[in-house]
N, C-alpha and C positions, 0 to 999 in steps of 0.2 A: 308969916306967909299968908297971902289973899286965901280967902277958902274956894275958889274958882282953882288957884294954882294948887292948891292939897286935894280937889280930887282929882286934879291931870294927872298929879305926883301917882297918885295909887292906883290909878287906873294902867300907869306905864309902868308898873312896880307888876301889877295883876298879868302883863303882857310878860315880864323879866320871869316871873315864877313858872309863868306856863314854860315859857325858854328853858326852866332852868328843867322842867320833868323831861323835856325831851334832851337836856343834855347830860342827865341819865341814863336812858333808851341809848343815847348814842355811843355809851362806853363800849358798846359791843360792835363788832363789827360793820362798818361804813364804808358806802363807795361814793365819793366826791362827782357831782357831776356839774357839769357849766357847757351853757348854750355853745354849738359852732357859729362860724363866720356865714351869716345871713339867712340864719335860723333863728326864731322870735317864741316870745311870749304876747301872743296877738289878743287884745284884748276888741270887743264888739261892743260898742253902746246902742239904747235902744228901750223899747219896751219889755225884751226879752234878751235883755245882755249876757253876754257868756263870754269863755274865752278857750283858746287852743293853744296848741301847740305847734310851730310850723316847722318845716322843713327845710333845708338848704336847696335853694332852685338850682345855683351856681356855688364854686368854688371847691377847696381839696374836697370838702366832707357833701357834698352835694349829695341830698336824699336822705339826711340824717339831720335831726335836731339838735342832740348835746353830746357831748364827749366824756368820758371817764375823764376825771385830771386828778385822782390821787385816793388812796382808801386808808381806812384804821384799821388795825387789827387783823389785817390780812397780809398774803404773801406780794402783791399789789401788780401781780400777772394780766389784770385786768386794764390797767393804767392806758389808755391811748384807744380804748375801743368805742367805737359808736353806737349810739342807742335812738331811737324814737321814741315820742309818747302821743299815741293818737285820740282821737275823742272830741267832742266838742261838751264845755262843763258849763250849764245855768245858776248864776248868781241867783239867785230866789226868793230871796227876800231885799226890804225894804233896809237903806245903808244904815246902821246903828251906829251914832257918832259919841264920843266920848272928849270935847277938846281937839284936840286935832286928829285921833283916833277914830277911824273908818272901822268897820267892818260887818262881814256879812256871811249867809252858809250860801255852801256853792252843793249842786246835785251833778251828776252824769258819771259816767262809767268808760272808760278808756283802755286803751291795752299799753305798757309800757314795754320795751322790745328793744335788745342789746344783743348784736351779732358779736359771734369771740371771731370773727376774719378767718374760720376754718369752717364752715358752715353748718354752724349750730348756732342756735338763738336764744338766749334769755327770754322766756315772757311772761305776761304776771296782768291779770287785771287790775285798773288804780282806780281809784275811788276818790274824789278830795271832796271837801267838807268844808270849807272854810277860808276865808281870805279877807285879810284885812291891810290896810293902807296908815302909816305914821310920819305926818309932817312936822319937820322938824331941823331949823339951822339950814342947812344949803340942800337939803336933800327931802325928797317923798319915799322912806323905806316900806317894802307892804313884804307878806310872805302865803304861801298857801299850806293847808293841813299845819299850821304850827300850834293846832290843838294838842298834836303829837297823837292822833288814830294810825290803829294798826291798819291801812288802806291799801294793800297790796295782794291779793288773792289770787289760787290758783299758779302760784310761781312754779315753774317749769325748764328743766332745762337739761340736754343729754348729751354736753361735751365734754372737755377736758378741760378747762380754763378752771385753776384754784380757787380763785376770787367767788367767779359765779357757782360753782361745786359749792362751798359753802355758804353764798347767801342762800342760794336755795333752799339748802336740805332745812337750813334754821328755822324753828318752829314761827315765829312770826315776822314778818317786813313792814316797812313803811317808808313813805318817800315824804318829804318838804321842799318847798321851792320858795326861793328868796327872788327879790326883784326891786326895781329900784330907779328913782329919775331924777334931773337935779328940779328942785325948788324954784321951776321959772314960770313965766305967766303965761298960759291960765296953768296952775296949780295941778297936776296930774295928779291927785291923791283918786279915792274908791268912786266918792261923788263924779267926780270927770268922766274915768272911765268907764263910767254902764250910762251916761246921757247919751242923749239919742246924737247922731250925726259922729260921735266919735271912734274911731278907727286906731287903737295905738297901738307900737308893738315895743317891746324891749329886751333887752337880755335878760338872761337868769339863771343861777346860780342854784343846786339843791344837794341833797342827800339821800341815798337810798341804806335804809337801816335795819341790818339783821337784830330783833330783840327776843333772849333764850336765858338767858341766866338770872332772871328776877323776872317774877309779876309786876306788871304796868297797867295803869288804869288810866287811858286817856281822857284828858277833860279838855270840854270845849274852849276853846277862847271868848265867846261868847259869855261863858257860864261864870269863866274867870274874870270878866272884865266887866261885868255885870255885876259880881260879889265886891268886885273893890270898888266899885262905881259907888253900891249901896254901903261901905266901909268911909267914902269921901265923906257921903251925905248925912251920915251918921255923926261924921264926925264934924262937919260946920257945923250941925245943931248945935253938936256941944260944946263951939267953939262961940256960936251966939247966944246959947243962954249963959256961956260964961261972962 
């Protein structure tokens, strides 16, 4: 194998492990969530690129961004209910490329907010931290906080809905958000979207994660894909002075 291809390999190995801590965290209780019809993940390019979350102007879910579509480990009472996530979040640093691996830490502070249709509200300050972009085969896969940070604070909530009663009361939350474009030209990967003149938006898909039953220590993706990076480069040394 090229030693160009054996550090992509560990680098995308360094992204699977970080996956694999948050599919830990995810044993415990999850509420599935996926964008409505003509509600986006708007992404800003620019000198100060950022991105939101948008609303439904028109259609059933109008004034809502995503919908419950399914939970783990709960009674799944929640299932069909609407949520927003508001905020505008700054990309912040310069894009750290790894092969076809983007990524970058994101800043800002937002409020995530899920009505149970009886008028009561879920809300929870979010936090994200990170965001990175993976081309590869017919598709640009990217996701946000799949560092796996406990990013959810302040969770609040005074109805009856089972679902939301217990992600609440549970000692720590977190949300991730996946997203995703097909592989056509120009190339939508991280570099794309924070240049200047571009405007995109896309669906997206995420999780919001009750974690209570084990210590979690979230690491960055960053941190991980920097260690396997320095694991690749270690390793063609020793693949060239062999």
């Amino acid at each position: 194998m090229q030693p160009r291809r054996i550090l992509i390999v560990l680098v995308v190995l360094g992204l699977i492990f970080g996956a694999g801590a948050n599919a830990l965290a995810l044993t415990n209780p999850v509420i599935d969530i996926s964008s409505v019809e003509n509600a986006s993940l708007h992404f800003v390019g620019g000198a100060s690129p950022y991105f939101e979350f948008t609303n439904a102007a028109s259609g059933p879910d109008v004034g809502n961004s995503f919908k419950i579509t399914g939970t783990k480990g709960l009674s799944g009472d929640s299932v069909g209910l609407d949520g927003t996530i508001s905020g505008q979040f700054a990309i912040v640093t310069s894009i750290s490329t790894f092969g076809p691996l983007e990524f970058a830490s994101v800043n800002g502070t937002g409020v995530l907010d899920i009505n149970d249709g009886l008028g009561f509200n879920l809300t929870a300050n979010v936090q994200w931290y990170d965001i990175y972009s993976l081309t590869g085969g017919t598709s640009v896969t990217g996701g946000i906080n799949y560092g796996g940070f406990l990013n959810l604070t302040n969770v609040t909530y005074g109805g009856g809905n089972s679902d939301l009663k217990t992600f609440q009361q549970d000692l720590d939350q977190m949300a991730i958000i996946s997203f995703s474009f097909a592989a056509d030209t120009p190339t939508r990967d991280l570099l794309y979207l924070v240049s200047a003149g571009h405007n995109t938006n896309d669906s997206y898909s995420g999780q919001l994660s009750a974690v209570y039953d084990s210590p979690f220590v979230p690491v960055p993706p960053a941190a991980l894909l920097l260690g396997s990076g320095l694991l690749g480069l270690a390793g063609w040394r020793r693949f060239r002075k062999g």
